[in-house]
C-alpha positions in Angstrom: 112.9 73.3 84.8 112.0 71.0 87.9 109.0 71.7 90.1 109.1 71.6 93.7 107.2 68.0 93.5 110.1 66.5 91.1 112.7 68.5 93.0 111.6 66.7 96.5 111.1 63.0 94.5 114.5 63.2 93.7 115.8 64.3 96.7 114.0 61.4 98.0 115.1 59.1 95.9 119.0 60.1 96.2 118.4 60.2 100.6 116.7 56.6 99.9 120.0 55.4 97.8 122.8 57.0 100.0 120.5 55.9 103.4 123.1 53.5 104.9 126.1 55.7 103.7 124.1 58.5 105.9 123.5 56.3 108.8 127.1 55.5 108.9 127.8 59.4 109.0 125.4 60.6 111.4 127.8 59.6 115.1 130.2 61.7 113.6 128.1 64.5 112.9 126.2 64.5 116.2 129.9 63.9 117.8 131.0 67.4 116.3 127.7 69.2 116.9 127.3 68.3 120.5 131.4 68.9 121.3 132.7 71.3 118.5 129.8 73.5 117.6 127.8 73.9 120.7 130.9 74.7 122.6 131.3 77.5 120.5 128.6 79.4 122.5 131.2 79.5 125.4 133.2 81.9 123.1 130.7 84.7 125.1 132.3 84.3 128.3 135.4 85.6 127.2 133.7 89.1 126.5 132.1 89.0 130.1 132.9 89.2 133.7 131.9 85.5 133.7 130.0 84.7 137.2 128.8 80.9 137.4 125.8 81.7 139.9 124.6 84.3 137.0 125.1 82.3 133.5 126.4 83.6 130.7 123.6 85.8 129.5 123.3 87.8 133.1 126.9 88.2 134.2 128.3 91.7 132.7 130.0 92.7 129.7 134.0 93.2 130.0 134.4 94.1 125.9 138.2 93.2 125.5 139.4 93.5 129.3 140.7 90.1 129.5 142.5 90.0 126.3 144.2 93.5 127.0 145.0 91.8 130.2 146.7 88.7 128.7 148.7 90.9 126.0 150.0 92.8 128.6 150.8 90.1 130.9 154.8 89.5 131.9 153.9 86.0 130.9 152.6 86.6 127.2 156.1 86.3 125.5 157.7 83.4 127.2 154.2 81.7 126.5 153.7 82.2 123.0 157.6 81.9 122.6 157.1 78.3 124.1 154.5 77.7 122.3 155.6 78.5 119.5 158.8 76.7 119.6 157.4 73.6 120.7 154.9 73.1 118.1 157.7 74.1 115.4 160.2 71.6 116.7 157.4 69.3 116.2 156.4 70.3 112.9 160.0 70.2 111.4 160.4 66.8 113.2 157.6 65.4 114.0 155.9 65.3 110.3 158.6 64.3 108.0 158.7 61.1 110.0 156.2 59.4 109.1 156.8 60.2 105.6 160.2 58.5 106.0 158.9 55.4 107.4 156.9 54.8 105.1 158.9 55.3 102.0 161.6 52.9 104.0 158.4 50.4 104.4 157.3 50.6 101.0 160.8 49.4 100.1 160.7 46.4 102.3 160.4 43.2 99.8 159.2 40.6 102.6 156.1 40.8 103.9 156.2 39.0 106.8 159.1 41.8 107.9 157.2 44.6 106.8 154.0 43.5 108.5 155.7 42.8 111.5 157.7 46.8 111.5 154.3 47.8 111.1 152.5 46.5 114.0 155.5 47.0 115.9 155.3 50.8 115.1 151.6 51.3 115.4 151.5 49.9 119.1 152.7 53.0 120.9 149.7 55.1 119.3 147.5 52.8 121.8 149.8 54.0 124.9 148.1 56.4 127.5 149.9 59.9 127.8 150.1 58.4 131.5 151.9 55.3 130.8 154.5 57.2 128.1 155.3 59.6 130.6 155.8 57.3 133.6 158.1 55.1 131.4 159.9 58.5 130.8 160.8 59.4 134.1 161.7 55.3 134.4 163.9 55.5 131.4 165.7 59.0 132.5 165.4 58.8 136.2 169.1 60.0 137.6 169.8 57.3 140.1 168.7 54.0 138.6 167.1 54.9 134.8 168.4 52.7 131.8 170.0 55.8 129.8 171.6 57.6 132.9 173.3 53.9 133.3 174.6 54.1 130.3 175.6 57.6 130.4 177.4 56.1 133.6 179.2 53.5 132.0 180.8 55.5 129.4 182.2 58.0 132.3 180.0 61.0 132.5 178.2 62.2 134.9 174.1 61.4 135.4 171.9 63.7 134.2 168.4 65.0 135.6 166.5 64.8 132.7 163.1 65.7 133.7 164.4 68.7 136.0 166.7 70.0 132.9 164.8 72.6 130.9 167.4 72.4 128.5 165.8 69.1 127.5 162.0 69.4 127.5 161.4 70.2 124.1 163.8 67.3 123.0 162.0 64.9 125.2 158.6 66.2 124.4 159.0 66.1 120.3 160.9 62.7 120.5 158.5 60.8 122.8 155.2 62.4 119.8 157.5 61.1 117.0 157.5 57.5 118.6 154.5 57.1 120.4 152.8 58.3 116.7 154.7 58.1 113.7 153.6 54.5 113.1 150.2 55.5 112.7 150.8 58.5 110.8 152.1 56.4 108.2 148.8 54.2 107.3 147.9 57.5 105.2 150.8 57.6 103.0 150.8 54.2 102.7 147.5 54.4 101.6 148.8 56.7 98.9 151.5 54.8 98.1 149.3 51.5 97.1 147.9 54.6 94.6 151.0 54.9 92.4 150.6 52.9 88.9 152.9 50.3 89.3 153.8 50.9 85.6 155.1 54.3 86.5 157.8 52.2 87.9 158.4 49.6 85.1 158.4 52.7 82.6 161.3 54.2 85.1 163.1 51.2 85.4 163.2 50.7 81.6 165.0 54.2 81.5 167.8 52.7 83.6 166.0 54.7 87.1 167.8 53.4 90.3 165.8 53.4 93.2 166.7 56.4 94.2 165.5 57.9 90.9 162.9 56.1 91.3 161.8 57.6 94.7 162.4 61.4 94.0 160.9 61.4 90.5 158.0 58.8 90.6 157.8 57.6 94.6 157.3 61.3 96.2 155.3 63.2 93.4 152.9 60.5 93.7 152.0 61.1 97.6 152.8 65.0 96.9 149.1 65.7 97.4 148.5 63.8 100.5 152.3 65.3 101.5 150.6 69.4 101.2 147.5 68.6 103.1 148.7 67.4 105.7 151.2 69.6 105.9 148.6 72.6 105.9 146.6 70.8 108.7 149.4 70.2 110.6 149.9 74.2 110.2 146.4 74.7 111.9 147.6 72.4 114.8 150.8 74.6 115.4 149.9 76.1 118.8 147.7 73.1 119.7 150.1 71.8 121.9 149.2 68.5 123.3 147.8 69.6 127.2 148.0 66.6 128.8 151.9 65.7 127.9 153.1 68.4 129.0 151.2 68.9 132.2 152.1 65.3 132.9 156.7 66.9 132.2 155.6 69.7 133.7 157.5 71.1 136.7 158.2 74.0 138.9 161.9 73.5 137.4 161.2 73.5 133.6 158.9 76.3 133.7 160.7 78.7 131.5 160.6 76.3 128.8 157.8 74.2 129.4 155.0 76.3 130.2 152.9 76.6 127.1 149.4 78.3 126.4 147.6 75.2 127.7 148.8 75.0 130.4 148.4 78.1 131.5 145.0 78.2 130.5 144.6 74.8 132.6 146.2 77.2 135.7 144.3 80.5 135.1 141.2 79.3 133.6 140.5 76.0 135.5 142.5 75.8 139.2 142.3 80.1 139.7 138.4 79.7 138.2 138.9 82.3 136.0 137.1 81.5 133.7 136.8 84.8 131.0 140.6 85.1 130.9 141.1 81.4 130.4 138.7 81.5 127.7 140.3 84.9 126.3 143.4 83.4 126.2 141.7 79.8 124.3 139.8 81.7 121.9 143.5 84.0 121.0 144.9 80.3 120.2 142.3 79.5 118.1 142.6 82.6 115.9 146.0 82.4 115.5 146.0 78.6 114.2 143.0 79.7 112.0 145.7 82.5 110.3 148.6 79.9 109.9 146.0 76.9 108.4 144.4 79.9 106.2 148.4 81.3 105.1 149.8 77.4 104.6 146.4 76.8 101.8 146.9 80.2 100.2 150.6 79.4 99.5 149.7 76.2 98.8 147.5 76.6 96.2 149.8 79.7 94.7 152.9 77.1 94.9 151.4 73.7 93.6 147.3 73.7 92.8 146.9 71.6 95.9 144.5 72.9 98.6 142.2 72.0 101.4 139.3 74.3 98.8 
């Protein structure tokens, strides 16, 4: 049994090893204590009549007035319908994309053309919401944008893209899948450098085609990296990117486009109400925490793989 003495030498000793490993660490750990944990003392206000010129700890308690208020709202079922929808549309899309590229990449003999795919792909990530937006209405404009051209040209009339609700959730998934799909693929690629190579001479000597190849050695061997992300993915389902959509948004697409974040933005920031802003946040929160929490426990019932 070690004594305090030998229990502090080796911690010592194992700090002194792992110093630089540590040192590395540490800008992400004050990164997520400064803006992720010590945030989480705001979670108070939503339990308050929150008064700025009082603070937190003098303006009074409200209990659950504001969330009563927001679940009997007119707006709380188009909102979390939206929501809902948009961030399924981007699941189902959105994160089988980046899979496909990169079991189409890691078929790609050359190198020089596989490289160049790659960079070509990963650029957009780099791309401002601002910027993908603005080419957006550019591309889509009704009176001189490249695809209402050539909407034109084939005899149809132009369309209002922007001003259509009937498109917003079309135009909001596609533009995610290729401003990000190109970096979403470095992980699987990653996982696919993984796979034993003689997996795949043992296939092939077993007469495996490619295709066999793919579905019984190519995609059980990223399977793990496949689930997790999958279940993260799941605790991102209401965390609807904010600034995309308040950039689309309009007075005109409202019935479709107004999501939880932005109505958060609306109530919480520009009205300055901040307890039912907060209310409303902290609902989102919970709600992502049950769906990551439901994705691991299937998950690990299903196939062993989980986040713990």
């Amino acid at each position: 049994m070690q004594t305090g003495g030998q229990g502090m030498s080796l911690f010592l000793a194992r700090f002194n090893r792992s110093k630089y490993l540590l040192l590395l660490f540490l800008p992400a750990l004050v990164y997520y204590i400064l803006f992720k944990y010590v945030p989480m003392f705001g979670i108070l206000i939503s339990f308050k009549d929150y008064n700025p010129f009082k603070g937190v700890w003098e303006s009074d308690w409200s209990g659950l007035k504001y969330y009563k208020l927001f679940f009997e709202s007119p707006d709380f079922p188009k909102l979390v319908k939206n929501t809902i929808l948009l961030g399924f549309y981007r699941l189902v899309f959105g994160f089988p994309a980046p899979i496909i590229l990169a079991l189409l990449l890691n078929e790609v003999r050359k190198q020089v053309l596989k490289r160049f795919v790659q960079s070509v792909s990963y650029l957009p990530h780099f791309i401002s919401n601002v910027v993908v937006v603005s080419m957006m209405f550019l591309f889509l404009s009704p009176s001189n944008g490249l695809v209402n051209q050539i909407v034109e040209w084939f005899g149809a009339d132009a369309i209002n893209f922007m001003q259509d609700e009937n498109y917003f959730r079309s135009l909001y998934v596609l533009s995610e899948i290729w401003q990000h799909v190109g970096w979403e693929t470095i992980i699987y690629l990653a996982a696919l450098s993984a796979i034993d190579p003689q997996l795949y001479e043992a296939a092939r000597v077993d007469g495996a085609s490619r295709w066999h190849q793919l579905l019984h050695v190519t995609l059980p061997g990223i399977s793990s990296a496949i689930i997790i992300l999958c279940i993260l993915n799941m605790g991102q389902l209401l965390d609807i990117g904010f600034e995309k959509v308040l950039l689309m948004l309009n007075p005109s697409i409202y019935s479709t486009a107004d999501v939880l974040s932005t109505y958060v933005y609306r109530t919480g920031i520009q009205a300055m109400n901040y307890s039912y802003g907060t209310a409303i946040d902290l609902f989102t929160s919970v709600i992502n925490l049950a769906f990551i929490l439901s994705a691991n426990w299937i998950s690990r019932r299903v196939s062993e793989t989980s986040l713990w």
